[in-house]
C-alpha positions in Angstrom: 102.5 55.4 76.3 102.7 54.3 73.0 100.8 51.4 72.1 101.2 48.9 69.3 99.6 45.8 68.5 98.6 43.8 64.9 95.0 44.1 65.9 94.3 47.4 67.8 96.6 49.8 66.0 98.8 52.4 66.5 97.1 54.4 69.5 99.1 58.2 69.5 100.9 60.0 72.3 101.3 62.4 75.2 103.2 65.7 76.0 103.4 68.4 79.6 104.7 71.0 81.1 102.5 73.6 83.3 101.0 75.3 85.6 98.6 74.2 88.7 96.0 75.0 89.8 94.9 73.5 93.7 92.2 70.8 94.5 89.6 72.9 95.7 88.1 73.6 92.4 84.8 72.1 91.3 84.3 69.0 90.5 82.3 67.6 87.1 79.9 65.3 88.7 81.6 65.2 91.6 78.7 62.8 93.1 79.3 60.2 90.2 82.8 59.6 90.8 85.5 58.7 93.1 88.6 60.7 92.0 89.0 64.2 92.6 91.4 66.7 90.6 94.7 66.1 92.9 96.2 69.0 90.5 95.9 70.7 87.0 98.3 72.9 85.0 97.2 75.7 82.7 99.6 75.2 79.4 97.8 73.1 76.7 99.5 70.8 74.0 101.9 69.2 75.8 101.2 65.6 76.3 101.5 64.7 79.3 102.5 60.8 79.9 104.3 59.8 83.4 104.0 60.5 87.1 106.2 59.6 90.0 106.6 61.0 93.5 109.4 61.6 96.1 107.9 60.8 99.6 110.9 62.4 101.4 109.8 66.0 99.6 106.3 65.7 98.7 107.2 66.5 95.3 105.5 65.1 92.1 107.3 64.4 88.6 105.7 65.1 85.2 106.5 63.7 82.7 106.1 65.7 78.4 106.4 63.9 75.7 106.4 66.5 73.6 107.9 69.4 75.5 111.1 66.6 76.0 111.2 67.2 79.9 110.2 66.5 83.4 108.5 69.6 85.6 107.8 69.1 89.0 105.2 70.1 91.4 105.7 70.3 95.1 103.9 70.3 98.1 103.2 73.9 98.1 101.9 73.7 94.4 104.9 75.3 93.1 105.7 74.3 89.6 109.5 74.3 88.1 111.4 72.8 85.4 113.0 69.6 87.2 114.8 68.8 84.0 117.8 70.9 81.7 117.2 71.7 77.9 121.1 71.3 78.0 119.9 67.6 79.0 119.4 66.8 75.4 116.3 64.4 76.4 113.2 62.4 74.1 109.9 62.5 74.9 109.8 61.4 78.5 107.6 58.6 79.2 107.4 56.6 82.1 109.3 57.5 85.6 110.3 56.1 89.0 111.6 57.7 92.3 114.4 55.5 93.5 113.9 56.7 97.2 116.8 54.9 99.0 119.2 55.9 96.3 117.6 59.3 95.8 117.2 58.9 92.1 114.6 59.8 89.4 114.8 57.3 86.6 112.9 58.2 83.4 112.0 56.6 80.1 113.4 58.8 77.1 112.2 57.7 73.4 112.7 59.7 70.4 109.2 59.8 68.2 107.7 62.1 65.9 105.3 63.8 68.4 108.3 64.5 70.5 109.2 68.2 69.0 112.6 68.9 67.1 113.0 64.5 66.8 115.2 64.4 63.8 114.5 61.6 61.4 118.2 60.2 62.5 117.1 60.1 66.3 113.4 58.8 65.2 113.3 55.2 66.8 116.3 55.7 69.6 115.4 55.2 73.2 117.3 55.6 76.7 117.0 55.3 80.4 118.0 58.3 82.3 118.8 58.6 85.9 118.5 62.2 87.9 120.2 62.9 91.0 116.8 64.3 93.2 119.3 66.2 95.8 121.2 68.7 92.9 118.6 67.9 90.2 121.2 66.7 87.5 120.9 64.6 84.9 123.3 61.9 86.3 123.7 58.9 83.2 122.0 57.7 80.7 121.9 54.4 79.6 120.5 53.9 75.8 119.5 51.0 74.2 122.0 49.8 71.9 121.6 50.3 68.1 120.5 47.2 66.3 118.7 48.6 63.1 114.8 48.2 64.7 113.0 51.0 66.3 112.6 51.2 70.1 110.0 52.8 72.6 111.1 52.1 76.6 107.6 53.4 78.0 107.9 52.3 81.1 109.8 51.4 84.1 110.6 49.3 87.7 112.8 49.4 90.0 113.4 45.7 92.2 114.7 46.2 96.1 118.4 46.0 95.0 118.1 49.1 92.6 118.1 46.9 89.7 116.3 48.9 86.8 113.0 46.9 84.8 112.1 48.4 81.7 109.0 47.6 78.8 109.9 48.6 75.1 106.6 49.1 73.4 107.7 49.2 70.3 109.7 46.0 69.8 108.6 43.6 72.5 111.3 43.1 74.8 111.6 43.5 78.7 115.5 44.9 79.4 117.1 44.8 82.2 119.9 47.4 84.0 121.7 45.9 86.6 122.7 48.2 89.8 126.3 48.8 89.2 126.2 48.2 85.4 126.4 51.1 82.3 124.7 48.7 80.1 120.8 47.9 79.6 120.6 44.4 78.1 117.8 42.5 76.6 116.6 40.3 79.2 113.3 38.3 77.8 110.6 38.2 74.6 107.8 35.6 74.6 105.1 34.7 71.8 102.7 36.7 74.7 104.4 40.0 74.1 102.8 42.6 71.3 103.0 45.8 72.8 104.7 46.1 76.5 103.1 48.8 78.9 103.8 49.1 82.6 105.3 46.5 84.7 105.8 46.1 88.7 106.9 44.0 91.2 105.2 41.8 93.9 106.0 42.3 97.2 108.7 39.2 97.4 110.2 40.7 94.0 109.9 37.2 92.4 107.1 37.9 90.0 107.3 40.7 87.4 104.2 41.4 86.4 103.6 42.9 82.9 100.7 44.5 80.9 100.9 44.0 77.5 97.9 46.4 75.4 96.7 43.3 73.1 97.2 40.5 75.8 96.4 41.7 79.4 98.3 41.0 82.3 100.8 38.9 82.1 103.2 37.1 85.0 106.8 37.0 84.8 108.8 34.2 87.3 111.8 36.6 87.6 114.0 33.5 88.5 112.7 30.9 85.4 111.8 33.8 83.0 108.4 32.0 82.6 105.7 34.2 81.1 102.2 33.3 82.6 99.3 35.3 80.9 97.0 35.9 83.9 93.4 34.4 83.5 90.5 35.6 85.1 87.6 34.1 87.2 85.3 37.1 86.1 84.0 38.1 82.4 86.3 41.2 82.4 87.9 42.6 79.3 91.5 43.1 80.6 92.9 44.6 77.4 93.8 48.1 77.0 96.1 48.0 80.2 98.7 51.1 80.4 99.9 51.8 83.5 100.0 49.0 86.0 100.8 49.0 89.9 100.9 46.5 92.9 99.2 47.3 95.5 98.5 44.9 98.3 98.0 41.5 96.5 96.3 43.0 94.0 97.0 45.5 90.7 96.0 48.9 90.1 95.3 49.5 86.1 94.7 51.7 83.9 93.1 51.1 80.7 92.4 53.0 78.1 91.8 50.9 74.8 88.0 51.7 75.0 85.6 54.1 76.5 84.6 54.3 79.0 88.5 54.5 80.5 88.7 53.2 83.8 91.0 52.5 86.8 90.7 49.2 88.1 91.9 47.3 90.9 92.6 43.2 89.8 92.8 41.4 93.2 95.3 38.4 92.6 95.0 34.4 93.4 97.3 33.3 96.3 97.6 29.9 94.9 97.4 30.4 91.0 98.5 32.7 88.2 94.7 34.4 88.4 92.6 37.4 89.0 90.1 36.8 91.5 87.9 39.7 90.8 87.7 43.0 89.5 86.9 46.4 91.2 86.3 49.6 89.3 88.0 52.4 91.0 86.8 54.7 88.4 85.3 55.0 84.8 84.2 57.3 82.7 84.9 60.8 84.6 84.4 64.0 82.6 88.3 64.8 82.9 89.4 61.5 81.4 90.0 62.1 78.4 93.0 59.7 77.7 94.6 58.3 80.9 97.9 57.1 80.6 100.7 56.3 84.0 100.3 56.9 87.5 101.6 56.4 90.9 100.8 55.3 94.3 100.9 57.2 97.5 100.0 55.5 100.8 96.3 53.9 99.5 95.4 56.7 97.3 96.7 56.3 93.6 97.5 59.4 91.4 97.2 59.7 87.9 97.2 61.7 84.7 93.5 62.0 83.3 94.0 63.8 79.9 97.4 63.1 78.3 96.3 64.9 75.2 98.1 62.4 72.8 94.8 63.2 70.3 96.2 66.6 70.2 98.8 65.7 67.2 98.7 63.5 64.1 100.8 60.5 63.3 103.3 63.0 61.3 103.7 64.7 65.3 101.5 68.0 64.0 99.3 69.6 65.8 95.4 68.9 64.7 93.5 71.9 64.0 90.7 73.0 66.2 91.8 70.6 68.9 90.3 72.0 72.5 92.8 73.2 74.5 92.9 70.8 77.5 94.4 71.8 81.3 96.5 68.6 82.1 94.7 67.1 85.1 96.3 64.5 87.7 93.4 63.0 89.4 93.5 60.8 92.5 91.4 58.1 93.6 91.1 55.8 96.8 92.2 52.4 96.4 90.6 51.1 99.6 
């Protein structure tokens, strides 16, 4: 998603929509690395950015930035428009599958790289819930106007179907309460520069946050008390996008520096602290920009190649740019 931060920069975006092609294909190196191509789709330029999936269909949910939709690929490989043009989204970042309630909730921002943004709608941001059964766009909640520019990149959703949700732009975590029309500021801290992916422990009384500049970061969802995570190893743990709890431990992905890697951060029992560091994977051929994810079971999904490279600052195209097939890769955690 996007990522902003006094030190590290503006670091672009990520668009999708396509077509697939199945996991039996050859691998690059398949010998060097753990993940294997879970799925790929054929149409270039089109920054891809989230992923979720239903576990009731088997269906995934792809997120475009640029294309301003979500597409989604079932079981069978099909591939289909999940959301409307009539739905009048943003660039869709981040997403969660609400399984209990049988929603899709996605992140919608308006930026330039998003195509047909108007310089009125530039800086605008929105949840937006999706009824799985009839595919409609149900509600959407936006951020209310306050003359600052807003990114909600990612999401969460807590046990009671209370909505979580990181705003990359200007650092705040909000908050949508089950029940409620309104997403309200909940918490900023002196730790927050630019807010990635967030996700619950398994009691649903820590938050825990990635923020690009600062790492992981601990939120006591009860005292709003930020806790920057600390580290027994020498590990750089910048750079984090996507982030995932797994087990006791987090699933990462950063992407600040090459080579990108997926890493699982196995958490302290007794202290805010990551015990150690595993590398699920670094450095494959198709990872060209790795953005979100998801879990399924013990294997963790995720989009390799977001393609955000693939337009300027201004949202134009860069000449000569390699036409890319989005990849979703997939990789053990276990």
């Amino acid at each position: 998603m996007l990522r902003i931060t006094t030190l590290y920069g503006l670091v672009t975006t990520f668009v999708c929509l396509f077509t697939p092609t199945l996991a039996q294909q050859k691998q690059p190196d398949s010998t060097a690395h753990k993940s294997r191509i879970a799925f790929q789709l054929h149409q270039s330029e089109l920054i891809t950015e989230g992923l979720a999936y239903n576990p009731q269909t088997k269906t995934f949910y792809i997120s475009s930035v640029r294309e301003r939709r979500i597409i989604s690929y079932d079981a069978s490989g099909n591939v289909a428009n999940f959301s409307a043009s009539s739905d009048s989204l943003w660039g869709v970042f981040g997403m969660k599958v609400d399984p209990d309630r049988r929603l899709l909730w996605a992140c919608s921002s308006a930026l330039v790289q998003a195509d047909g943004i108007t310089a009125a709608e530039e800086g605008r941001t929105a949840l937006v819930a999706y009824d799985l059964r009839t595919k409609r766009k149900v509600a959407t909640y936006p951020v209310a106007a306050d003359g600052k520019r807003h990114l909600l990149g990612d999401l969460t959703i807590a046990k009671n179907g209370d909505v979580y949700t990181t705003d990359s732009r200007t650092p705040w975590l909000y908050h949508l309460a089950a029940g409620t029309t309104t997403v309200k500021p909940l918490l900023t801290d002196s730790l927050f520069r630019s807010l990635q992916g967030l996700a619950f422990s398994e009691d649903g009384k820590t938050l825990y946050v990635a923020d690009y500049r600062n790492g992981p970061l601990a939120v006591d969802v009860a005292t709003k008390r930020v806790t920057r995570l600390t580290s027994t190893q020498t590990a750089d743990l910048s750079g984090i996008d996507g982030l995932y709890y797994y087990r006791n431990s987090l699933i990462a992905i950063q992407n600040r520096r090459k080579p990108f890697r997926v890493s699982r951060l196995y958490l302290s029992k007794t202290t805010p602290s990551i015990e150690r560091t595993v590398t699920l994977e670094s450095g494959h051929p198709l990872m060209t920009e790795p953005t979100l994810g998801v879990l399924v079971g013990n294997q963790f999904y995720y989009v390799a190649n977001s393609q955000w490279e693939a337009f300027d600052e201004a949202g134009k195209p860069v000449p000569n740019f390699p036409a890319q097939k989005p990849t979703i890769l997939v990789v053990p955690v276990d």
